[in-house]
N, C-alpha and C positions, 0 to 999 in steps of 0.2 A: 394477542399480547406477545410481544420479545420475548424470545426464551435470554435463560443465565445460564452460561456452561463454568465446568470447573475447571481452571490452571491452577496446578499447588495447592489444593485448596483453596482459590483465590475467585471470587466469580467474576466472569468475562460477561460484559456486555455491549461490547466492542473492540473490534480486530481490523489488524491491519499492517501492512508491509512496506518496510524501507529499506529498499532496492540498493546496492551500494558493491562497488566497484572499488581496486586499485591500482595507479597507474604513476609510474612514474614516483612510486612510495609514497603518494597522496589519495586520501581516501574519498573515493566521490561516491554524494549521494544522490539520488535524485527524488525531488523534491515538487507535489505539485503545491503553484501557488494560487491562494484564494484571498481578493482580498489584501494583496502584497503579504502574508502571513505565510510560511511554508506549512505543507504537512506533508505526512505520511501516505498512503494511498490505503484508505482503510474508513471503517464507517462503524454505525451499531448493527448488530444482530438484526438478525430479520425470523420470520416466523419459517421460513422455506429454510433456512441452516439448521445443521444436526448438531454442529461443532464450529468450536471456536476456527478453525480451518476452512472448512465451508465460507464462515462471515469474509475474513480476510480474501479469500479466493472468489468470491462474490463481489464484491466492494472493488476489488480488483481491477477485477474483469469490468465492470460500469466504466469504473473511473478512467480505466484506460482504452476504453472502445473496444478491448482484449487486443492492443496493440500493443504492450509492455515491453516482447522479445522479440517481434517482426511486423512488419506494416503489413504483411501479406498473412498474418494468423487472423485465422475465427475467432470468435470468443469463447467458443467450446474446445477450438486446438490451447488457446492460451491458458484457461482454466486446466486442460488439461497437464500442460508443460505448467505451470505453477503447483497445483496441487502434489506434484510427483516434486518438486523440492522442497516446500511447507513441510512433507515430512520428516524430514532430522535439518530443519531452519531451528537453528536458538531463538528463543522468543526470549522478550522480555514483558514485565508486566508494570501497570501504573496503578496505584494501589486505590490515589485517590477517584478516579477518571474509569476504574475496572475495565482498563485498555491493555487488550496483549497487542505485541509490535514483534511479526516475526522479521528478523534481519538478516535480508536476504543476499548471498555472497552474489555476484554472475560476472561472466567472464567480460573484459575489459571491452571486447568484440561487441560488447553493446550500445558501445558509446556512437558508432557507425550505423547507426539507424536514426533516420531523418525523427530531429522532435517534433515536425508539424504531424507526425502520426496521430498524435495525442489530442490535436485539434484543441480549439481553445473554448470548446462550451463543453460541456455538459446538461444532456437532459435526466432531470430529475420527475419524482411525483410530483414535486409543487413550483416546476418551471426551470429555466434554462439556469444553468452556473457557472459563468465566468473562469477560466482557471488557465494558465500555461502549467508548463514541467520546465525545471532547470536542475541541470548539473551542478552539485556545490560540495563546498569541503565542509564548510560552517553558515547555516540558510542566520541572517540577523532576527528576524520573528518567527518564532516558532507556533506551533500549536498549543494551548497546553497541556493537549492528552500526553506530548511528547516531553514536557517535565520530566527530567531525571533520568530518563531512561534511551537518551541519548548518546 
């Protein structure tokens, strides 16, 4: 069974992180797409997470091969440099969706990492997922765990 953790008193049953940069006084996010839909990089709770942190840092680390901050990181370097900023990231919460979204600052210098890092599938439990990453100020389709809390 999914465990529920507590934000605010609020229960989390999925986490997740939207990475976001500014340059030029424009605020870029990055965004993976599924679907032509954008989302966050984030998923539900899993039974191996202790903490809403974990999910997010897990889901992460999948979603981006643990290539998020360098082509040349592990998944266990990248989990590790992500967990060490997750902790004082503002999170924000979706009340109806019981989705925290930490909003993660990183320096502009990110934007010089090749996005083929990211590769364009995903393996899952129940098969291969289609998805790119793009840079954006305002993604047109959003998710809707990401209602409001945008």
């Amino acid at each position: 069974m999914r465990p529920t953790f507590m934000f605010h008193n609020n229960p989390v049953r999925a986490a997740g992180v939207l990475v976001q940069t500014v340059v030029d006084g424009r605020r870029l996010r990055l965004f993976r797409y599924v679907d032509g839909r954008a989302e966050d990089i984030g998923g539900k709770t899993d039974i191996v997470d202790e903490n809403e942190v974990d999910t997010a840092v897990r889901e992460c680390v999948e979603e981006t091969g643990g290539k998020l901050f360098h082509n040349k990181h592990t998944r266990d370097e990248c989990a590790a440099v992500l967990r060490g900023l997750l902790v004082n990231c503002p999170a924000e919460y979706n009340k109806r969706s019981k989705y925290l979204l930490f909003k993660l600052n990183v320096d502009p210098d990110i934007l010089n990492q090749p996005m083929k890092r990211f590769g364009l599938h995903e393996q899952t439990e129940w098969g291969v997922l289609d998805h790119y990453y793009k840079w954006v100020e305002r993604p047109r389709y959003i998710h809707p765990r990401l209602f409001g809390i945008l």
